[in-house]
C-alpha positions, 0 to 999 in steps of 0.5 A, spaced: 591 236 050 592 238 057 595 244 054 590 247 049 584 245 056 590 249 060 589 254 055 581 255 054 580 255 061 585 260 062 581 265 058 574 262 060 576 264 067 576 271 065 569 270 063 568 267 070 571 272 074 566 277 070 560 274 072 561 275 078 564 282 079 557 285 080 554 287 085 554 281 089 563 281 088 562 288 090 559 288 096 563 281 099 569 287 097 566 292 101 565 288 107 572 285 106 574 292 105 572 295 111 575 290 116 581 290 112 581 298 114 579 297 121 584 292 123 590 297 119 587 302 124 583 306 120 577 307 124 572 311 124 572 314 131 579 318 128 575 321 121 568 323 124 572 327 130 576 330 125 571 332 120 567 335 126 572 339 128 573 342 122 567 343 121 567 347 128 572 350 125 569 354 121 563 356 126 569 359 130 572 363 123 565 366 122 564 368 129 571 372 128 568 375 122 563 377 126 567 381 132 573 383 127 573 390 125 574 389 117 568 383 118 561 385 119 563 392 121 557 393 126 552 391 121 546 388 125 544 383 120 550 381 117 552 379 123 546 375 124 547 371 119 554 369 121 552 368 128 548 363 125 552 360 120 557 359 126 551 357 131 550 352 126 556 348 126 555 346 132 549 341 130 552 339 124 559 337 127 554 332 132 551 328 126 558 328 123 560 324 129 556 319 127 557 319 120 559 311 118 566 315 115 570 310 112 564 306 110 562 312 106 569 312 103 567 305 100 561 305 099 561 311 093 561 305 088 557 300 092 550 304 092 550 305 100 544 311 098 543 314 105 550 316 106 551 318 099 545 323 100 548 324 107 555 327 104 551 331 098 547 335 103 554 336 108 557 338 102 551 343 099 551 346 108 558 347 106 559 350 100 553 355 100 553 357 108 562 359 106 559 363 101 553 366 105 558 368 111 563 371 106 557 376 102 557 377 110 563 381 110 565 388 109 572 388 106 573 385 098 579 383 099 578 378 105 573 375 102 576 373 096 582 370 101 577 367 105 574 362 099 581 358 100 577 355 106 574 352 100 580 347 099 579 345 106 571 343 103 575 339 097 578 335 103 572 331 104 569 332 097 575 329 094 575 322 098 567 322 100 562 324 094 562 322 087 565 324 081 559 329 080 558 332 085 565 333 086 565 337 078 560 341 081 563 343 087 570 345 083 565 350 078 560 352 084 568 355 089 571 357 082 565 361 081 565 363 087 572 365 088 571 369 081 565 373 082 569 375 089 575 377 086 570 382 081 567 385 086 573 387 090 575 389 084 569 394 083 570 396 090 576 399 089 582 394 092 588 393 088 588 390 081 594 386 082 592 383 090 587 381 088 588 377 082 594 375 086 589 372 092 584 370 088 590 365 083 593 363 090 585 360 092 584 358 086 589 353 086 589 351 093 581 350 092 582 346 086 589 343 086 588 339 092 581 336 090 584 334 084 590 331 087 587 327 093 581 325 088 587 322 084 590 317 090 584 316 093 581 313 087 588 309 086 589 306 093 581 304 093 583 300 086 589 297 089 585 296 096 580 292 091 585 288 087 588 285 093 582 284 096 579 280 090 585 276 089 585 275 097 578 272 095 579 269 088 582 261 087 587 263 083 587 257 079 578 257 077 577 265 078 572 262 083 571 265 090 576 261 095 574 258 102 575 265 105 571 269 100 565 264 099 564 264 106 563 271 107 558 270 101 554 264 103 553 268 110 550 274 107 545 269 103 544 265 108 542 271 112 537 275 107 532 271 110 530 269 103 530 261 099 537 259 099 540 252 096 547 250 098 550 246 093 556 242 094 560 238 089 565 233 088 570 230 083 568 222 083 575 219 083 579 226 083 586 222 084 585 216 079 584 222 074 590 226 077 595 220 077 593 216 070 593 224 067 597 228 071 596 234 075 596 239 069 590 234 066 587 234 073 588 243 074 584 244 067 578 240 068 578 242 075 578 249 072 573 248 066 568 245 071 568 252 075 567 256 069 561 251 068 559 252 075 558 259 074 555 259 069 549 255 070 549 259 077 549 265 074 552 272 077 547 273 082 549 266 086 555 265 089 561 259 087 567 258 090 573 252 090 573 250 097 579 246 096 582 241 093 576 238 088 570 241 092 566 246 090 559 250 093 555 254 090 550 258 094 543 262 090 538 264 092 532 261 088 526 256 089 527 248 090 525 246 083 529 252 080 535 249 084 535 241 082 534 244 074 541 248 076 544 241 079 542 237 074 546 241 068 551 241 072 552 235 074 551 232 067 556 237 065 563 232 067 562 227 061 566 232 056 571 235 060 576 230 059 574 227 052 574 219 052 575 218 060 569 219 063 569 225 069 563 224 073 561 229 079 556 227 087 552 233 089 549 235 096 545 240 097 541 244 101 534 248 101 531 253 105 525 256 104 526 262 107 524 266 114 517 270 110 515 264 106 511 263 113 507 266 119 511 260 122 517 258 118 519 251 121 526 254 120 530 258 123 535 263 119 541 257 120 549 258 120 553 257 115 557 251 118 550 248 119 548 248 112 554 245 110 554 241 116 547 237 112 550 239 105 556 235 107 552 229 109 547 229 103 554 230 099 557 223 102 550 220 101 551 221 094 557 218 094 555 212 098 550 211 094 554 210 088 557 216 086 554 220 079 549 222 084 545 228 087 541 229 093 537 235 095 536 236 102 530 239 104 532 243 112 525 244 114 524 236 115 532 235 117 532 233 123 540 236 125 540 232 132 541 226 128 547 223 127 548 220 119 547 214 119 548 208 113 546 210 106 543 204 102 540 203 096 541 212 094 536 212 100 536 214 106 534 209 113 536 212 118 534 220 117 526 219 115 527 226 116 531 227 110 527 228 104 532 226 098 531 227 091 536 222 087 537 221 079 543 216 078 546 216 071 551 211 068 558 213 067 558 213 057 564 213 054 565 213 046 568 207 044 573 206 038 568 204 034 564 210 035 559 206 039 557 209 046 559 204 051 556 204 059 560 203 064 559 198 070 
């Protein structure tokens, strides 16, 4: 039997790990991820000054253009135009400076919208204002070396835009390079030099955009694979320890209703030693998917060792009890014949906007598991197979635990406690069910 629950768990968890893998997953990934960066040493101080150093770059080209004799040739208003163009550089390279780089780099799957847009327009500056300067200029065939500069727009564009925009930056620098490549053939430069540069460019443009695109995209899933198998329990497919915690923050942060479940296995190393561990590691895992599922994608599940799991959502304190009151009637069919049973503890916040003056300020992760922790041993006192709901607003977190008694609390009148003890069923061989005292 322990082999075919091994087995049907191994394929819930798919399921699990699925139901998580959306938005929430993705954002706890990008916070790892950008702290993973941080401390390899890939800080943004490095990449914002490149970039805008770059982009002074190419102010300082269009000022030579506008001094060299093959450029401008003396035209005032095209040397307007470029001096303006290079005037330009200069604040664009500040804003870049500031720019959040890496988290950019992330964040393209994430749905960061300001920075996106951010990149989309530093990518339109970029390419219209290299095609404005190169019209600029007077000489065919420099203007048609001078769209290699587009590769080094391709640079940014490969790593910091979507797969979109990046398409659109290929076809708007290939149209370019081809309309320039036509007029300096009109113009009378040789046909054969200018197809040499503009093949050259071509290839340079595009080939490098493609070609960095490609290991980005790689390193970024390689960086997501190990950060999610950081973050996962590798025997449920829930969040571990680590992972959990950064998930609970963030909810307990939002300022929104937040409950925070604990639940533990009754009389855990009693089944490990009658049925052995392989018993034990199946029923901890189909628990976890059953965990997930009544919480559903947008909460937060995690093992936190052991057979100790919580669960974080954000919803209201009647919508919470019914999610702890199916997954608290969930053990008895894990383990067939052999009653499994679980104790929960649990705590409620209402949230800071609930009221004009909430009785609660936004709590810290280790407070809230500190009280769902004490209701979680309530439960336990009170006879196991319980649950215990937590209201923080009337918790008084001064006060020491105290002795439970009669699945009440007598030394916490602050504690307001929700309690629906069940007895223990089994299903006899006779086929009647038999309670268990």
């Amino acid at each position: 039997m322990s082999s075919s629950l091994s087995a049907r768990s191994l394929r819930r968890r798919g399921k699990v790990e699925n139901g998580l893998d959306g938005d929430l997953r993705e954002r706890q990934v990008s916070t790892s991820a950008r702290s993973a960066i941080f401390l390899a040493g890939g800080r943004d101080r490095v990449a914002q000054w490149g970039i805008a150093a770059l982009t002074l770059c190419f102010g300082i080209v269009a000022a030579l253009c506008a001094t060299t004799p093959d450029g401008t040739r003396g035209s005032v208003v095209r040397t307007t135009v470029v001096l303006a163009l290079a005037v330009s550089t200069i604040p664009v390279a500040i804003v870049m400076t500031r720019m959040r780089i890496y988290t950019s780099w992330w964040s393209r799957a994430v749905g960061s919208h300001s920075l996106t847009s951010l990149n989309n327009v530093f990518v339109l500056y970029a390419d219209v204002g290299l095609v404005v300067g190169l019209f600029a200029a007077r000489n065919p065939l420099l203007t048609v070396q001078g769209c290699v500069l587009f590769a080094v727009i391709g640079g940014f564009v490969a790593h910091f835009v979507r797969l979109g925009v990046m398409y659109a930056h290929m076809a708007f620098s290939s149209l370019a390079i081809m309309s320039f490549a036509v007029i300096a053939g009109i113009e009378g430069a040789p046909a054969g030099t200018v197809a040499y540069s503009a093949f050259v460019t071509f290839v340079a443009s595009n080939g490098i955009v493609l070609l960095l695109r490609s290991y980005s995209a790689a390193f970024k899933q390689a960086l997501r694979t190990q950060l999610n198998w950081a973050n996962t329990d590798p025997l449920t497919g829930v969040l571990n320890r680590r992972g959990f915690d950064s998930a609970a923050t963030g909810f307990l942060q939002s300022g929104r209703p937040v409950t925070l479940i604990m639940i533990d296995v009754d009389r855990f190393k009693q089944i490990n030693d009658a049925h052995g561990h392989s018993v034990g590691d199946a029923i901890l895992s189909r628990l976890a998917t059953r965990i997930a599922d009544i919480a559903g994608p947008g909460a937060a599940t995690g093992r936190l060792g052991g057979d100790e799991f919580a669960v974080v959502m954000r919803a209201s304190g009647d919508e919470a009890l019914a999610a702890i009151e199916q997954i608290r009637e969930t053990p008895p069919g894990i383990l067939g014949e052999t009653p499994v049973t679980v104790s929960i503890g649990a705590v409620f916040y209402t949230g800071a906007d609930q009221s004009a003056e909430p009785a609660h300020t936004i709590p810290s992760l280790a407070e809230a598991m500190s009280i769902a922790d004490d209701a979680l041993l309530a439960a336990k006192e009170a006879g196991r197979n319980t649950h215990i709901v937590v209201d923080a607003d009337m918790y008084d977190v001064s006060v020491k635990p105290g002795p439970f008694r009669n699945g009440g609390c007598t030394s916490r009148p602050t504690m307001r406690t929700r309690m629906r003890p069940r007895p223990a069923e089994r299903i006899a061989a006779n086929g009647d069910v038999e309670t268990l005292v």
